[in-house]
C-alpha positions in Angstrom: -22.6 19.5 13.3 -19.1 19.1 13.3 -17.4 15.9 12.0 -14.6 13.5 13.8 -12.1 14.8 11.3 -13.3 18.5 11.5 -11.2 18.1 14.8 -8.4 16.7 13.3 -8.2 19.4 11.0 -8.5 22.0 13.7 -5.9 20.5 15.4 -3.5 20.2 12.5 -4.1 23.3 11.6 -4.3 25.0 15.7 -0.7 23.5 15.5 0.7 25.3 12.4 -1.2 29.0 13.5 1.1 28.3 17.0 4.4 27.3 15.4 3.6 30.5 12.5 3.0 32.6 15.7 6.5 31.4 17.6 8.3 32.5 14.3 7.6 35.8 14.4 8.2 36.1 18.0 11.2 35.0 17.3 12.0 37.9 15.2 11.3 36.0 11.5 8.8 38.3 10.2 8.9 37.5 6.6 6.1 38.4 4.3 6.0 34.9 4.0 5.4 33.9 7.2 2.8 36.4 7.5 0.6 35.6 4.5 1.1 31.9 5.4 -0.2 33.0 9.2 -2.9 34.5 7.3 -4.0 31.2 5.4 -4.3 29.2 8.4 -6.6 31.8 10.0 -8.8 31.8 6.9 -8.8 28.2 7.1 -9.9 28.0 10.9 -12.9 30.7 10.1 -14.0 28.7 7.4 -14.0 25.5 10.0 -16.1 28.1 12.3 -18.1 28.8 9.7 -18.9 25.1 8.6 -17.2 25.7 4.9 -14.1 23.9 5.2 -13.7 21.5 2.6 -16.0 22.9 0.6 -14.2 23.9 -2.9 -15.2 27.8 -3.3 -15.6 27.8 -6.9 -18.3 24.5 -7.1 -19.3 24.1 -3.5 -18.6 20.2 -4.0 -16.8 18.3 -1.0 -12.6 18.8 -1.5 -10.8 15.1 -1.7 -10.2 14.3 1.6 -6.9 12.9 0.7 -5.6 16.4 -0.5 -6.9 18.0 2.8 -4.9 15.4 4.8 -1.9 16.4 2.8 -2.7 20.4 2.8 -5.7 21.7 5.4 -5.6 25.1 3.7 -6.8 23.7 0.6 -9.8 25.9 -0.9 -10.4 24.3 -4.4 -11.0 21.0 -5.8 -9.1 19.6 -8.4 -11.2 20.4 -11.4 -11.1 23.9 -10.1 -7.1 24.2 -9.5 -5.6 27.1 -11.4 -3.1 26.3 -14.3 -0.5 27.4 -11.7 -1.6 25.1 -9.0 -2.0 22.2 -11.9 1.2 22.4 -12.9 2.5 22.4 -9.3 0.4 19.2 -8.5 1.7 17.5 -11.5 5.2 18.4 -10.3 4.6 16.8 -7.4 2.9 13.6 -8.2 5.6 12.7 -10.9 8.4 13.3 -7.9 6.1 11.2 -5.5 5.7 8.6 -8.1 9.3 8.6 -8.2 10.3 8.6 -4.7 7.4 5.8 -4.4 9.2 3.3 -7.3 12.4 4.1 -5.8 11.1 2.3 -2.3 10.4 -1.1 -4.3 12.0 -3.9 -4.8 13.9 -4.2 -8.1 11.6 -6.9 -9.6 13.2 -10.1 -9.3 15.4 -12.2 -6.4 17.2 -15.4 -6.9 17.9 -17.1 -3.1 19.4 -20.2 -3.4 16.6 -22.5 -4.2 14.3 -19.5 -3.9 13.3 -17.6 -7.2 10.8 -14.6 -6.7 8.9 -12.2 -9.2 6.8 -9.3 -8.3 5.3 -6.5 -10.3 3.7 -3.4 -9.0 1.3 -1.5 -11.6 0.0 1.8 -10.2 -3.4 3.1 -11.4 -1.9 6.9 -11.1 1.4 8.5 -10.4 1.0 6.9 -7.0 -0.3 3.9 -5.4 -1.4 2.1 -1.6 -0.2 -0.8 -3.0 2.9 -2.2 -0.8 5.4 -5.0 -1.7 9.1 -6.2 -0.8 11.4 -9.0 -1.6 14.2 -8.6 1.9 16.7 -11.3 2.3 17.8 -11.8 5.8 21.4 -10.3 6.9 22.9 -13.8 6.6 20.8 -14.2 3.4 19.5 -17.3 4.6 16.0 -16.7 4.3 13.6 -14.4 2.3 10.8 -11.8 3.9 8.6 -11.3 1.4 5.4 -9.6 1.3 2.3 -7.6 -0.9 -0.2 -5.3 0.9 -3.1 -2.7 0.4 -3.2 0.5 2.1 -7.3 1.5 2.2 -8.1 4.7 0.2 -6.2 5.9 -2.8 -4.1 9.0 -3.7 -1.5 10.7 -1.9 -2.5 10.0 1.6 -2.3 6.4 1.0 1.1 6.8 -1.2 2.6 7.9 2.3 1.1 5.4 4.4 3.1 2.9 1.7 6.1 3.8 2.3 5.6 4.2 5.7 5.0 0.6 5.7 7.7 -0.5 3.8 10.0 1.4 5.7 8.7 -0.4 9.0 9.1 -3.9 7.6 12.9 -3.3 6.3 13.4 -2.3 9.9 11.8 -4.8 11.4 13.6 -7.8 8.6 17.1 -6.6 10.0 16.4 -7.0 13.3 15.8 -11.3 12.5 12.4 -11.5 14.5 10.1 -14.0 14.2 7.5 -13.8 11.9 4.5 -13.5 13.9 6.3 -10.6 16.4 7.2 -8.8 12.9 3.8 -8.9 12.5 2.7 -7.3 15.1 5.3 -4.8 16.0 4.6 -3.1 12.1 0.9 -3.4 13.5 1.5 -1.1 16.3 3.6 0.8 14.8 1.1 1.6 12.1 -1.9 1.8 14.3 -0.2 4.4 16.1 0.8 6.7 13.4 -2.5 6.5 11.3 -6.2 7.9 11.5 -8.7 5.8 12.7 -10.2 5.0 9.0 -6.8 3.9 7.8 -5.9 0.6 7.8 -3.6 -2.1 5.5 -4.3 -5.5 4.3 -1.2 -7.7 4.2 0.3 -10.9 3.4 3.9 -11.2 5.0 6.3 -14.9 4.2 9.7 -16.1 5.2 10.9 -18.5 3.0 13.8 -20.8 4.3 15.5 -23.8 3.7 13.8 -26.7 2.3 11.3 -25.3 0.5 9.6 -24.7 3.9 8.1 -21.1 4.6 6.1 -19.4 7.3 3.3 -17.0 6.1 0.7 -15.0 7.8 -2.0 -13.1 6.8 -3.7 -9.6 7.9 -7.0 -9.4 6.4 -5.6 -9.8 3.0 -6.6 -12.2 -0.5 -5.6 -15.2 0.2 -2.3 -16.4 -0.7 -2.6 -19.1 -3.1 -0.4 -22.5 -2.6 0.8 -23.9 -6.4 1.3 -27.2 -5.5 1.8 -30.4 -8.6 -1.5 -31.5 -7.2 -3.4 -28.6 -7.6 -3.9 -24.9 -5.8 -4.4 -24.1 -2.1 -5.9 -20.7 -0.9 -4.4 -20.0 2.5 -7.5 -17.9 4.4 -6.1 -14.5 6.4 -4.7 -15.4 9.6 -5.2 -12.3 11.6 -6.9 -8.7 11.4 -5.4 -5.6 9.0 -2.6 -3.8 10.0 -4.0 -0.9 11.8 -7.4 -1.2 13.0 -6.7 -2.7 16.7 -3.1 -1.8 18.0 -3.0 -5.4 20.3 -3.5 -7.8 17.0 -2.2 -11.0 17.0 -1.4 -13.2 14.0 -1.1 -16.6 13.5 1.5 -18.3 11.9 0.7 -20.7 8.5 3.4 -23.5 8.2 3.7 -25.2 5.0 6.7 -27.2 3.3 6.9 -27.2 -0.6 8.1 -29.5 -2.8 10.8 -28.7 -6.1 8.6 -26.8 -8.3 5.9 -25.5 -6.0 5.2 -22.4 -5.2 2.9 -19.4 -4.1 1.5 -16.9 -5.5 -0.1 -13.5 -3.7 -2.3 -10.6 -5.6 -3.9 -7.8 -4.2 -7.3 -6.7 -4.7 -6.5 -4.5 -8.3 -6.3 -8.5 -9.8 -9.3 -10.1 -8.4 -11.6 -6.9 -8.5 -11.1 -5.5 -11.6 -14.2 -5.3 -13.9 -14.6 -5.4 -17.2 -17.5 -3.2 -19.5 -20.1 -4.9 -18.3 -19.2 -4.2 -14.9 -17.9 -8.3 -14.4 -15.7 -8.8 -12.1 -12.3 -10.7 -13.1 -12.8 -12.3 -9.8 -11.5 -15.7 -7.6 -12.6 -18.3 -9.5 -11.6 -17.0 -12.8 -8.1 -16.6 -10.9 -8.3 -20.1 -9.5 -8.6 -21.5 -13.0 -5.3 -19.8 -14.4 -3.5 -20.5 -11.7 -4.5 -24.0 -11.8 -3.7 -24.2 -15.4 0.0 -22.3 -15.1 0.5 -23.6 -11.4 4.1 -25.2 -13.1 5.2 -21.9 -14.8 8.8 -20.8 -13.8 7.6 -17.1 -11.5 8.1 -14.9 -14.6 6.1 -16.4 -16.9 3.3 -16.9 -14.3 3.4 -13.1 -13.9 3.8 -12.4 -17.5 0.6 -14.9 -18.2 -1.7 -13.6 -16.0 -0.9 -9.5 -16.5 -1.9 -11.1 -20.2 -5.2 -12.7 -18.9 -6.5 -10.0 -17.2 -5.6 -7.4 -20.2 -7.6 -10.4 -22.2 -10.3 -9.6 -19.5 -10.7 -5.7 -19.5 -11.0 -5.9 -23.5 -9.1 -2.7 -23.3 -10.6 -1.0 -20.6 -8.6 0.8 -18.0 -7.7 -1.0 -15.0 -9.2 1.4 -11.9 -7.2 0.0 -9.0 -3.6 -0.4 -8.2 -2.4 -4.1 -8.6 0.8 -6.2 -7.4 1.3 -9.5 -8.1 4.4 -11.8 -6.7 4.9 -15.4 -7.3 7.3 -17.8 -5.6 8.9 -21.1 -6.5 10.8 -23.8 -4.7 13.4 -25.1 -6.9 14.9 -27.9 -4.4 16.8 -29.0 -1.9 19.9 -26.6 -0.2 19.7 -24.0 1.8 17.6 -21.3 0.8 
């Protein structure tokens, strides 16, 4: 029986066999063009024939990712040729690239605002999204750390689709809650149905007072001199119902607070025994460096969880970001 996304692929790839065809009617008939035409209608037997996505060499399922990426793909990766390798490799490093390009540099001083983030890919690429915007006037910061489901390629481009969206949407000085949710449309509207983003989004303004809300993602966590306060999502994930609302969380800091926001490569990594790192391991750190200046908050707990894995691998993508509040003025 034929799957959802065998239609999607027929589609994608009904589309390019059209576009192939309108070439050479219109007189480019390349050898190219023609063995390319000839791809796509090997492709479209094979979805007749109920063997698309099936790597010819091991018979083993092809990673969906690649297939969103290329539908004419006939190999998995362990069966690539040396050719093809290389030609991968080429392209992840560039993508990786591209990707860390998109970022923000690190660091961002805003009046009494400091801010630290650090983005530490798995792979070459990563679903992990973060951004540190100051507003045209520069008197408030957007900042923000999400999770694009799946891993790979497919959800390297959703990334920076994302990104892209929010550095619109941060020049054109909405409100918080309708940034929210015009990047939710936007995103619903330009990705499969599986695909979906987890995201935390702030505005830090004067006062130490900043506006935060929440799409399905870890909760942020408030570093206050009396102790820690998770903040619980406030809404749904980007992408899974186009006509999400979000709430907004109001909070006002005092000189020295701060906040601190993780996706799930922190709390969900494992170590050997299969332990995860976790939320209340997490909670006792931060409750232990909740005065630490944002750098050396970062720097301390990349430390604890390398302390953690006891040399193992990390398996997911991870971004941290901590905030702090250093007074009064405008932000």
């Amino acid at each position: 029986m034929a799957s959802p996304m065998d239609a999607v692929f027929r589609q994608q790839i009904e589309q390019r066999h059209q576009r192939l065809q309108a070439a050479i009617a219109q007189g480019v008939d390349e050898p190219q063009v023609r063995r390319l035409l000839d791809e796509v209608d090997a492709a479209l037997a094979r979805l007749e024939l109920g063997t698309f996505g099936i790597c010819e060499t091991c018979h083993d399922p092809i990673e969906e990712d690649r297939l969103r990426v290329d539908p004419l793909l006939r190999n998995c990766l362990d069966h690539l040729s040396s050719a093809e390798q290389r030609a991968l490799e080429r392209d992840l490093d560039l993508a990786g690239q591209i990707q860390g390009a998109l970022l923000p540099k690190g660091e961002l001083s805003l009046g009494s605002w400091e801010a630290v983030c650090r983005y530490l890919p798995a792979g070459p690429v990563s679903g992990d999204c973060c951004d540190l915007l100051p507003s045209a006037d520069r008197s408030t910061m957007v900042f923000l750390v999400g999770d694009v489901a799946g891993k790979g390629v497919a959800a390297s481009l959703l990334m920076a689709h994302l990104n892209a969206t929010f550095r619109n949407l941060v020049a054109s000085a909405l409100p918080l809650a309708e940034m929210m949710e015009k990047a939710n449309t936007v995103f619903c509207n330009s990705v499969l149905s599986e695909h979906y983003a987890t995201l935390a989004c702030g505005e830090a303004r004067p006062g130490g007072r900043i506006d935060l809300c929440n799409g399905g993602h870890p909760p942020a966590i408030v570093l206050r001199r009396s102790g820690i306060e998770p903040l619980r999502a406030t809404g749904l994930p980007l992408g899974m119902f186009c006509a999400s609302t979000y709430r907004v969380e109001r909070l006002t800091l005092d000189p020295g607070d701060g906040i601190f926001l993780y996706t799930d490569g922190l709390s969900e990594a494992t170590d050997a025994s299969g332990t995860e790192y976790g939320a209340a391991r997490l909670g006792s750190f931060l409750e232990a460096h909740r005065r630490a200046a944002p750098g050396e908050l970062i720097a301390a707990c990349l430390d604890d969880l390398k302390d953690f894995l006891g040399g193992r691998s990390r398996a997911d993508d991870l971004t941290v970001m901590a905030l702090r509040y250093g007074g009064s003025g405008a932000a």
